[in-house]
Jmol script that loads the backbone (N, CA, C; Angstrom):
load data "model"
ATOM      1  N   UNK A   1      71.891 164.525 182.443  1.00  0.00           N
ATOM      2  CA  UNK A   1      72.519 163.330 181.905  1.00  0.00           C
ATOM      3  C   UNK A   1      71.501 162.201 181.882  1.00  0.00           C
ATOM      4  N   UNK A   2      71.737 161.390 180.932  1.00  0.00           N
ATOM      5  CA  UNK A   2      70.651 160.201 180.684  1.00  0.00           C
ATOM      6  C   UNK A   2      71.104 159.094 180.398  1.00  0.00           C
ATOM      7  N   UNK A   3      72.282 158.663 180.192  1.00  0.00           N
ATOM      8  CA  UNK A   3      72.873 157.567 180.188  1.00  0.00           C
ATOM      9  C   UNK A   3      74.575 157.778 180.583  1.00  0.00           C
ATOM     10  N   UNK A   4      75.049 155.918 181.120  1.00  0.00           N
ATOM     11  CA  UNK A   4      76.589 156.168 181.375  1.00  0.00           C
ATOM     12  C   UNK A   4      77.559 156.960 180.810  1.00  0.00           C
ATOM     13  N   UNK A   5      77.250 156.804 179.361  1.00  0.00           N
ATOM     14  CA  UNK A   5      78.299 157.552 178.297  1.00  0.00           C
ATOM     15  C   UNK A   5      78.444 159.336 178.747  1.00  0.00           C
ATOM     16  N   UNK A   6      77.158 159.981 179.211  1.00  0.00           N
ATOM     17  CA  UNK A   6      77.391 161.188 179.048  1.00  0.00           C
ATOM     18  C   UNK A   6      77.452 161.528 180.599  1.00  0.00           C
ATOM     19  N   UNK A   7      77.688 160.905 181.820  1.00  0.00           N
ATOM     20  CA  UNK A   7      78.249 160.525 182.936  1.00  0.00           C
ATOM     21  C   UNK A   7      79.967 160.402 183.207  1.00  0.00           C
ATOM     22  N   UNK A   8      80.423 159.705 182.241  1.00  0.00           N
ATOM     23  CA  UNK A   8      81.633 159.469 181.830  1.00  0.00           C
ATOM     24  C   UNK A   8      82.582 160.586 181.473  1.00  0.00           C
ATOM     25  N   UNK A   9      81.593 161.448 180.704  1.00  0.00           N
ATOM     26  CA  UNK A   9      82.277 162.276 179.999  1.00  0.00           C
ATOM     27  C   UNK A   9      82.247 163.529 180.800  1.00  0.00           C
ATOM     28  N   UNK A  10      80.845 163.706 181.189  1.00  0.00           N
ATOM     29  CA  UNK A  10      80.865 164.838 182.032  1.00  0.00           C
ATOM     30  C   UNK A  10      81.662 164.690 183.436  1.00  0.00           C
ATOM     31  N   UNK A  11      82.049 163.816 183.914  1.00  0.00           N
ATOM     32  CA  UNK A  11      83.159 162.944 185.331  1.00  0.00           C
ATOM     33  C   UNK A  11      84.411 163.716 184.524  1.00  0.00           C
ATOM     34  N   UNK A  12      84.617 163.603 183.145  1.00  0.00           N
ATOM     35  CA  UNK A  12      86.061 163.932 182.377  1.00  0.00           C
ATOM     36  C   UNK A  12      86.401 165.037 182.269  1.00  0.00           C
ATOM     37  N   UNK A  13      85.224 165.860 181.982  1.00  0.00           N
ATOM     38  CA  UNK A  13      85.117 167.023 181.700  1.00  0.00           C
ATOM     39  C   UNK A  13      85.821 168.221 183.087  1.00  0.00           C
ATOM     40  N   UNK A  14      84.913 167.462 184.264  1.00  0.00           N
ATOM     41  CA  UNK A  14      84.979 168.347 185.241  1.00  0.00           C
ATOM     42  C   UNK A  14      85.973 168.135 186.236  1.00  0.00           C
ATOM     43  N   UNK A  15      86.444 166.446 186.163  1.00  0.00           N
ATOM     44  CA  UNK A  15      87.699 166.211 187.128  1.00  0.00           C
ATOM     45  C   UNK A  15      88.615 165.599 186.653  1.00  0.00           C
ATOM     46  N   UNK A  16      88.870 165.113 185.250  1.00  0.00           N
ATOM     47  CA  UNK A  16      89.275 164.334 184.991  1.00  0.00           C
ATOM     48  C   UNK A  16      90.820 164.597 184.670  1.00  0.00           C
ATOM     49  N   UNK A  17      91.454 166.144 184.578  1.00  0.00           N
ATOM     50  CA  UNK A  17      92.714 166.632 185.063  1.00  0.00           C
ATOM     51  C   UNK A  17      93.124 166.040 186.486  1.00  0.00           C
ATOM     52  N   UNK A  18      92.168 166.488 187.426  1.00  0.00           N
ATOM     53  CA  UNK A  18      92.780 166.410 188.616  1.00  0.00           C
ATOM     54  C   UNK A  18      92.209 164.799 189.083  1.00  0.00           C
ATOM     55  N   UNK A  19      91.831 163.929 189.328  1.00  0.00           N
ATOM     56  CA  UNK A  19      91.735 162.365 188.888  1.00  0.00           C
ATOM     57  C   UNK A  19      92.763 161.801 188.472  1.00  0.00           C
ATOM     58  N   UNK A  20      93.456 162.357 187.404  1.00  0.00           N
ATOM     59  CA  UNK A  20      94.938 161.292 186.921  1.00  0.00           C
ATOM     60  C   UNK A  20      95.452 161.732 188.139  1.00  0.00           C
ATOM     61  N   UNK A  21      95.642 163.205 188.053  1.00  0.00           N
ATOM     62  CA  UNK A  21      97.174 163.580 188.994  1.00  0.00           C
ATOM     63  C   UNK A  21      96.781 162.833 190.537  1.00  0.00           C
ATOM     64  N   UNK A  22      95.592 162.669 190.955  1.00  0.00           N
ATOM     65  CA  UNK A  22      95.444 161.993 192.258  1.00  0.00           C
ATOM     66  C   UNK A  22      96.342 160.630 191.980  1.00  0.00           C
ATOM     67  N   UNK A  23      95.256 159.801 190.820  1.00  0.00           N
ATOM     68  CA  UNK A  23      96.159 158.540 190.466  1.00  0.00           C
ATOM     69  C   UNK A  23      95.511 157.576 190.907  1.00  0.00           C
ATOM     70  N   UNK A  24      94.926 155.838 190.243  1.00  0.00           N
ATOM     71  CA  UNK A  24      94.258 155.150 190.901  1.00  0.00           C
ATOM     72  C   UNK A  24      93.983 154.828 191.904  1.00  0.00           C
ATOM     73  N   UNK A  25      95.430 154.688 192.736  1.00  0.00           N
ATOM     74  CA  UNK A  25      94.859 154.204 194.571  1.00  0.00           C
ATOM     75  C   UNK A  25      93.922 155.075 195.131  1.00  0.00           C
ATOM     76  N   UNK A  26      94.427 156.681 195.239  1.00  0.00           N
ATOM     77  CA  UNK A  26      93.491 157.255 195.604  1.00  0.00           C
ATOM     78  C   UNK A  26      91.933 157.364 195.003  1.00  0.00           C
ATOM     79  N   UNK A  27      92.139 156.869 193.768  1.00  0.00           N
ATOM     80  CA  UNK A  27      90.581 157.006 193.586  1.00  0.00           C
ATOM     81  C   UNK A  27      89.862 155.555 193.733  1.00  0.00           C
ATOM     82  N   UNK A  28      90.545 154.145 194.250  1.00  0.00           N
ATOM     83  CA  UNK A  28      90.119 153.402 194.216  1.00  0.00           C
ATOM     84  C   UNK A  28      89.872 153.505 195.988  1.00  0.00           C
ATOM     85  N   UNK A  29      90.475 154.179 196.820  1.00  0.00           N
ATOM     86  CA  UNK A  29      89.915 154.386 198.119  1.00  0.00           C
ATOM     87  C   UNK A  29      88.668 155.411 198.360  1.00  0.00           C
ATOM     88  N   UNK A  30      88.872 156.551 197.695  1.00  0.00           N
ATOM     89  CA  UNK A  30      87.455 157.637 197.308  1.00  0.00           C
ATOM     90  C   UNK A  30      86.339 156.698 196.841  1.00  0.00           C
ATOM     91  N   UNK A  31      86.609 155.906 196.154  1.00  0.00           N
ATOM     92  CA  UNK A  31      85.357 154.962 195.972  1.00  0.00           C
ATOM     93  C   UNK A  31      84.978 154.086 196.756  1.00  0.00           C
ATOM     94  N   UNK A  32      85.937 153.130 197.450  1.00  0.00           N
ATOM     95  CA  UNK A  32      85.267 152.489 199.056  1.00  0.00           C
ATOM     96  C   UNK A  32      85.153 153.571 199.841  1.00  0.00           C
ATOM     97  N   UNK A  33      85.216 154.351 200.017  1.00  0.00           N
ATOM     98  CA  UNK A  33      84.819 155.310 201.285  1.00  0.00           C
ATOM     99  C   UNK A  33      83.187 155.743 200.695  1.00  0.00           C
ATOM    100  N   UNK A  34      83.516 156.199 199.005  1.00  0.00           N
ATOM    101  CA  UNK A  34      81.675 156.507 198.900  1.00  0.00           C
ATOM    102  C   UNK A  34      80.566 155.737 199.238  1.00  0.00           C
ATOM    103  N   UNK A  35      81.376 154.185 199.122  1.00  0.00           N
ATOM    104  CA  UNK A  35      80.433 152.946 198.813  1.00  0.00           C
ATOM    105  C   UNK A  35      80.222 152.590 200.325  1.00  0.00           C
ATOM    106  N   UNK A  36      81.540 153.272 201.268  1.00  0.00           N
ATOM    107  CA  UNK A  36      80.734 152.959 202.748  1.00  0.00           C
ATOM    108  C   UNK A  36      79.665 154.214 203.405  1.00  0.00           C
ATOM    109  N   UNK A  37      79.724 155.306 202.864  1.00  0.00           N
ATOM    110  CA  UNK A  37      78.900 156.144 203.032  1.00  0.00           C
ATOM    111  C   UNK A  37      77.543 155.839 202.201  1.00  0.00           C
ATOM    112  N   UNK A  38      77.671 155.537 201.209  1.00  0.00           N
ATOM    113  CA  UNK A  38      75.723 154.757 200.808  1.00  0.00           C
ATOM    114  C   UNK A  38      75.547 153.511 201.418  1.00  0.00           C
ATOM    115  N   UNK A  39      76.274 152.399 202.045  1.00  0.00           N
ATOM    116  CA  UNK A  39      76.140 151.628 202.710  1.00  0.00           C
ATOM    117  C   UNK A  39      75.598 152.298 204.223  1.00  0.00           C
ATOM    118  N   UNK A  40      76.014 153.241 204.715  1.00  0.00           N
ATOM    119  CA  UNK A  40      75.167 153.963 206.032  1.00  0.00           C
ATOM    120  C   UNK A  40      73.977 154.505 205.846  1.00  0.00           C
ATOM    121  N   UNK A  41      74.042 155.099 204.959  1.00  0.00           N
ATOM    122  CA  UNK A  41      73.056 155.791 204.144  1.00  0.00           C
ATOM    123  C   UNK A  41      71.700 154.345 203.854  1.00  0.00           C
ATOM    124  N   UNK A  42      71.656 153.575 203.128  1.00  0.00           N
ATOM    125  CA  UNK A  42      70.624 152.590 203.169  1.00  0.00           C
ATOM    126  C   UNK A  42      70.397 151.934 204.426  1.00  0.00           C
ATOM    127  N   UNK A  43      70.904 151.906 205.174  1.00  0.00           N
ATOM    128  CA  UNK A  43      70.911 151.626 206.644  1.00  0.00           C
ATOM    129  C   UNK A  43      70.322 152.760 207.522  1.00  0.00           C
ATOM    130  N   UNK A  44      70.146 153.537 207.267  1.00  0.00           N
ATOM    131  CA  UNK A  44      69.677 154.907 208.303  1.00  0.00           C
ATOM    132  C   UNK A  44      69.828 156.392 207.869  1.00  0.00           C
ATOM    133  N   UNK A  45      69.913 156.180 206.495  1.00  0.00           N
ATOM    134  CA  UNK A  45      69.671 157.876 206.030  1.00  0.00           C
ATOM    135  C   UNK A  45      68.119 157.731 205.323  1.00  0.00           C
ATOM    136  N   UNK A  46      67.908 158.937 205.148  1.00  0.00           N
ATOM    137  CA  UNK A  46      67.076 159.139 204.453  1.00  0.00           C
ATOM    138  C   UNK A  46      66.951 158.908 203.018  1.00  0.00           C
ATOM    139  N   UNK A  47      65.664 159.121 201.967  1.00  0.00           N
ATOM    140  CA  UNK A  47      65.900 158.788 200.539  1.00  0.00           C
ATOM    141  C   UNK A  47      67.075 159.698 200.057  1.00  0.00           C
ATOM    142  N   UNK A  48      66.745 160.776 200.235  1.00  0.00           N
ATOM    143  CA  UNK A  48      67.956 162.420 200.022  1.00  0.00           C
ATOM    144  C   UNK A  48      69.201 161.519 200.449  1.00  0.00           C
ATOM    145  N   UNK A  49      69.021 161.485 201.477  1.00  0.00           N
ATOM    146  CA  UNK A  49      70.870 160.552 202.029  1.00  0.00           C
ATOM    147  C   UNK A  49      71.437 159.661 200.840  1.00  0.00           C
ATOM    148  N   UNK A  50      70.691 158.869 200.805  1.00  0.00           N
ATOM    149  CA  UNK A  50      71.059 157.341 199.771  1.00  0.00           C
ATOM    150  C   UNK A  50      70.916 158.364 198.503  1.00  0.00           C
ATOM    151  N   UNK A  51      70.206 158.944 197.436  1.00  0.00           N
ATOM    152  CA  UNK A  51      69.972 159.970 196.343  1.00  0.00           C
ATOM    153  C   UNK A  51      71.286 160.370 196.046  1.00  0.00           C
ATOM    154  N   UNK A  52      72.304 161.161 197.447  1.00  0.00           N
ATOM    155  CA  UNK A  52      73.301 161.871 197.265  1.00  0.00           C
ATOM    156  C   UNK A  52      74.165 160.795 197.258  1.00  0.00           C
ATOM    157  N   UNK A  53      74.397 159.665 198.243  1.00  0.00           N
ATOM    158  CA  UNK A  53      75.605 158.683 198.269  1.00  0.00           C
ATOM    159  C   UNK A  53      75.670 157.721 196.714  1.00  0.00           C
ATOM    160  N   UNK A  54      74.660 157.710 196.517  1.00  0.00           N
ATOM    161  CA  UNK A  54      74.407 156.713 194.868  1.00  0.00           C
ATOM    162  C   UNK A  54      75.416 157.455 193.614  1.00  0.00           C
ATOM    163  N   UNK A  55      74.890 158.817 194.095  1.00  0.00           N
ATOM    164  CA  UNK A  55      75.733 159.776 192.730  1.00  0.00           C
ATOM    165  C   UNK A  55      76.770 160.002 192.856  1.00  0.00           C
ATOM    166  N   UNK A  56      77.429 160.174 194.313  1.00  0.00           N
ATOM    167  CA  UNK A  56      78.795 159.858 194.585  1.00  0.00           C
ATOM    168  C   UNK A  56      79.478 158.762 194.106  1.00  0.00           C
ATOM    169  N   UNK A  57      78.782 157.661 194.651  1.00  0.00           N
ATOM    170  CA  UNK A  57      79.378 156.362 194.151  1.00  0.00           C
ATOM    171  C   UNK A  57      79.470 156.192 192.838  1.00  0.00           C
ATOM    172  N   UNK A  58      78.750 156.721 191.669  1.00  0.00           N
ATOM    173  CA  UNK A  58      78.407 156.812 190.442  1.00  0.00           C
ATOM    174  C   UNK A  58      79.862 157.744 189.719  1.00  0.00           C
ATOM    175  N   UNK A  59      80.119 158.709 190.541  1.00  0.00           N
ATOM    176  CA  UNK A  59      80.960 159.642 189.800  1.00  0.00           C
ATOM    177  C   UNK A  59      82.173 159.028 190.297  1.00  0.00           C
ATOM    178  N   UNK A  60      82.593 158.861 191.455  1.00  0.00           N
ATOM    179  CA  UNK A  60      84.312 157.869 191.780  1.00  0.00           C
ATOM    180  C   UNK A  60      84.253 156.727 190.565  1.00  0.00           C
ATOM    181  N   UNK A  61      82.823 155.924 190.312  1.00  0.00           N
ATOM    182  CA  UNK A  61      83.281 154.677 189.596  1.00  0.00           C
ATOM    183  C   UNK A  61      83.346 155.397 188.030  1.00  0.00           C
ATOM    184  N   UNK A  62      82.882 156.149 187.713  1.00  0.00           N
ATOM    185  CA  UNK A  62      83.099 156.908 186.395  1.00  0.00           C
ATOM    186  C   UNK A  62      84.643 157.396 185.996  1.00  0.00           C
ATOM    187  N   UNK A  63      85.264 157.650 187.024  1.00  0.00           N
ATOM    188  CA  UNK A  63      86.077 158.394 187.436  1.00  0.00           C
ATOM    189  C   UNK A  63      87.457 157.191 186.994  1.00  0.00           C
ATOM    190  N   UNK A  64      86.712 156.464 187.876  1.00  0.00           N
ATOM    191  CA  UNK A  64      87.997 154.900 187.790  1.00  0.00           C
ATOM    192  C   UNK A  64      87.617 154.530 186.633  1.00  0.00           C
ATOM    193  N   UNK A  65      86.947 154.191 186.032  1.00  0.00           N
ATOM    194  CA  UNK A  65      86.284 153.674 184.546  1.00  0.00           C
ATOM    195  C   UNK A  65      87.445 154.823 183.390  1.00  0.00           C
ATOM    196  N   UNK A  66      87.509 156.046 183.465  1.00  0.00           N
ATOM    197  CA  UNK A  66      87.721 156.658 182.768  1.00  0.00           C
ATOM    198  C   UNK A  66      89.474 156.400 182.363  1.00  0.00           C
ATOM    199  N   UNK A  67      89.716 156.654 184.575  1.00  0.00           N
ATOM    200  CA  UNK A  67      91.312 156.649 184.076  1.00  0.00           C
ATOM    201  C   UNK A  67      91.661 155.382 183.817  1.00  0.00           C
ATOM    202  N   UNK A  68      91.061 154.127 184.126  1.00  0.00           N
ATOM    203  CA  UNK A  68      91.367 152.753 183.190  1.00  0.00           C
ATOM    204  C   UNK A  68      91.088 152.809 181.476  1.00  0.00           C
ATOM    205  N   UNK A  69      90.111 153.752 181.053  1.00  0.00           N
ATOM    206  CA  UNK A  69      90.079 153.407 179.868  1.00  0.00           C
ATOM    207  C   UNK A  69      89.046 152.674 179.341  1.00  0.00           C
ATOM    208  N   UNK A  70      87.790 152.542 180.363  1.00  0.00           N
ATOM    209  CA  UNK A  70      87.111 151.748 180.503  1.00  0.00           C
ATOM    210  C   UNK A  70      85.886 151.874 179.962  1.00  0.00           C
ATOM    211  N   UNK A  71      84.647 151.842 179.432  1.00  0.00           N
ATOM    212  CA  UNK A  71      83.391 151.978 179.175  1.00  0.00           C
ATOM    213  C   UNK A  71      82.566 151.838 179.852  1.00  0.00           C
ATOM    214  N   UNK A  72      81.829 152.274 180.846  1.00  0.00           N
ATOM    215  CA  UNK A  72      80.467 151.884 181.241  1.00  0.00           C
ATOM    216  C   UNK A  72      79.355 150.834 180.313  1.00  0.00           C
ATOM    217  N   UNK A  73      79.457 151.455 179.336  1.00  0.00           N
ATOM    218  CA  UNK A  73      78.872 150.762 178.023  1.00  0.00           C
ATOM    219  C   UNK A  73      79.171 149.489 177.511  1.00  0.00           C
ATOM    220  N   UNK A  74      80.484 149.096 177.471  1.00  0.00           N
ATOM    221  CA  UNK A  74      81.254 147.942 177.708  1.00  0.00           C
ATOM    222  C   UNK A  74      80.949 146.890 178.362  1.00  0.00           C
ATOM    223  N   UNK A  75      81.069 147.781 180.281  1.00  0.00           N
ATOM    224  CA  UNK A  75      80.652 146.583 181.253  1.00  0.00           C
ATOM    225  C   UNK A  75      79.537 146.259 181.298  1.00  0.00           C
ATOM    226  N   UNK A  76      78.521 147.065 180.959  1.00  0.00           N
ATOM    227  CA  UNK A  76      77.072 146.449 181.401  1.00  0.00           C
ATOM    228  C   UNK A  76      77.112 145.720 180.339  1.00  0.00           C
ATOM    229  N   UNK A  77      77.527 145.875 179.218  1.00  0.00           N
ATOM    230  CA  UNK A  77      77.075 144.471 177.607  1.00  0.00           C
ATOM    231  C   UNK A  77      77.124 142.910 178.722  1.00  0.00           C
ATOM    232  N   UNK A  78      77.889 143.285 179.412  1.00  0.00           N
ATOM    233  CA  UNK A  78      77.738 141.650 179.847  1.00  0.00           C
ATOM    234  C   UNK A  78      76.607 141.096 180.539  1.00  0.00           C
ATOM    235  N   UNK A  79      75.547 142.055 180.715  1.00  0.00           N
ATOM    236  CA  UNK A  79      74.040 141.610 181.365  1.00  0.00           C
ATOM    237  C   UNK A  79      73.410 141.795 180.742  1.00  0.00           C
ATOM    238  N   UNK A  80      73.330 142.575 179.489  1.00  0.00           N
ATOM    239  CA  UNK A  80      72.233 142.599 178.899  1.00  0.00           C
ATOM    240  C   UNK A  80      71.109 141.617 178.291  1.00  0.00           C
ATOM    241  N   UNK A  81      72.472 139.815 178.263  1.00  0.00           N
ATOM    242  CA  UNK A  81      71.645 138.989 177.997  1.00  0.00           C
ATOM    243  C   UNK A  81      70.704 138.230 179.157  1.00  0.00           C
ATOM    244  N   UNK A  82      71.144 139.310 180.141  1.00  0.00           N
ATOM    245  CA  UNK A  82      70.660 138.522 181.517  1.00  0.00           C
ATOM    246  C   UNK A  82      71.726 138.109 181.795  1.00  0.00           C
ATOM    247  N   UNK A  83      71.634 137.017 182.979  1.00  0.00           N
ATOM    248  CA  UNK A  83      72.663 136.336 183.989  1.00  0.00           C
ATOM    249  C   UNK A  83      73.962 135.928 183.089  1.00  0.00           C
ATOM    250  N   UNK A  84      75.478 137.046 183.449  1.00  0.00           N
ATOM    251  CA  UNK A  84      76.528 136.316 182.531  1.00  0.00           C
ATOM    252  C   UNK A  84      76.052 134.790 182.375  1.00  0.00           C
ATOM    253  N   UNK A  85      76.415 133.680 183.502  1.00  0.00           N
ATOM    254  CA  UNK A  85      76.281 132.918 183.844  1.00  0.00           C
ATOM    255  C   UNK A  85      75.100 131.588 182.783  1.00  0.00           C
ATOM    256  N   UNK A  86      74.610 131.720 183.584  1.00  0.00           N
ATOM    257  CA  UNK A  86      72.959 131.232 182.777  1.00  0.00           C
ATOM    258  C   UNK A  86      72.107 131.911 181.696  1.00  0.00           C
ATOM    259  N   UNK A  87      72.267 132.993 182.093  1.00  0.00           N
ATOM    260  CA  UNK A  87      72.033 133.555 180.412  1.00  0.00           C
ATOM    261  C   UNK A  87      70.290 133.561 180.381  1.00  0.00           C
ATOM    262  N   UNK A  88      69.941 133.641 181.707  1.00  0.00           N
ATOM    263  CA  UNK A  88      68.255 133.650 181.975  1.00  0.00           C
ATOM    264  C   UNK A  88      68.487 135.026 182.683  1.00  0.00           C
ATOM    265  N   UNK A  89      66.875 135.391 182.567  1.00  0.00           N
ATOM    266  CA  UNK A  89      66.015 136.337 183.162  1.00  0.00           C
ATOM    267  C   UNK A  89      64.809 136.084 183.344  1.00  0.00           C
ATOM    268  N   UNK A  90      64.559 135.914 184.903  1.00  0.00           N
ATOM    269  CA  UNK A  90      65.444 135.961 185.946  1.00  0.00           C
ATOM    270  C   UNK A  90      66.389 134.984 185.993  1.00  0.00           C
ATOM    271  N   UNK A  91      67.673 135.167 186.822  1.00  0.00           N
ATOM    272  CA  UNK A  91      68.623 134.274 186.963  1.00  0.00           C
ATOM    273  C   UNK A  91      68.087 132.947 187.630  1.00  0.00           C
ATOM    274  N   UNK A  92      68.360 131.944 187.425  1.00  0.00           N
ATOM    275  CA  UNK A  92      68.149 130.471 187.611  1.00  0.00           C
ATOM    276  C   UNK A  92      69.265 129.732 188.404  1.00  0.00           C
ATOM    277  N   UNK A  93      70.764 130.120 188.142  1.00  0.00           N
ATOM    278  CA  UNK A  93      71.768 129.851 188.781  1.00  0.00           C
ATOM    279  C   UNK A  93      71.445 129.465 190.384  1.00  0.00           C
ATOM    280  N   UNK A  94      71.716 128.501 190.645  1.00  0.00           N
ATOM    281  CA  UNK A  94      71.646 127.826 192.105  1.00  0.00           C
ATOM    282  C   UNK A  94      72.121 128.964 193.300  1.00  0.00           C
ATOM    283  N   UNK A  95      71.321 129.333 194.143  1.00  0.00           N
ATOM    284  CA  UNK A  95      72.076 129.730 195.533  1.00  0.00           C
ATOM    285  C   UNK A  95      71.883 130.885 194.979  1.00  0.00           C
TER     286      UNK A  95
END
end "model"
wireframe off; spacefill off
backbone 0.3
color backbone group
């Protein structure tokens, strides 16, 4: 895979039956639980550790993206100009 779109699809492909029938809460907790396991992981795993927790975290948020209806492609448009905000690169925004 080489970009979100074919991430998305392949997340659809392979779970995306069993994903609805779980149903958002559960996949919106599968995703804080991934995001606290790469949070340990950058804290005291190894590169392999963080490698595996990133793609986890990658496939729950694909996962939630999908059964919302959502685009990966979509959300990032909003950085591409740089900072929503300020609209620089690098961001300039105070603090």
């Amino acid at each position: 895979m080489t970009d979100f779109t074919e991430l998305q699809e392949q997340m659809e492909r392979t779970y995306g039956e069993r994903d609805r029938a779980r149903g958002l809460p559960a996949t919106v907790a599968w995703l804080a639980e991934e995001v606290g396991e790469l949070a340990k992981a950058v804290r005291k795993g190894s590169r392999e550790e963080q490698v595996h927790e990133l793609g986890d975290v990658l496939a729950w948020l694909a996962s939630l993206a999908n059964q919302l209806g959502l685009s990966f492609e979509d959300a990032v448009a909003r950085y591409r100009g740089g900072c929503p905000r300020c609209g620089a690169i690098p961001c300039e925004c105070p603090g």
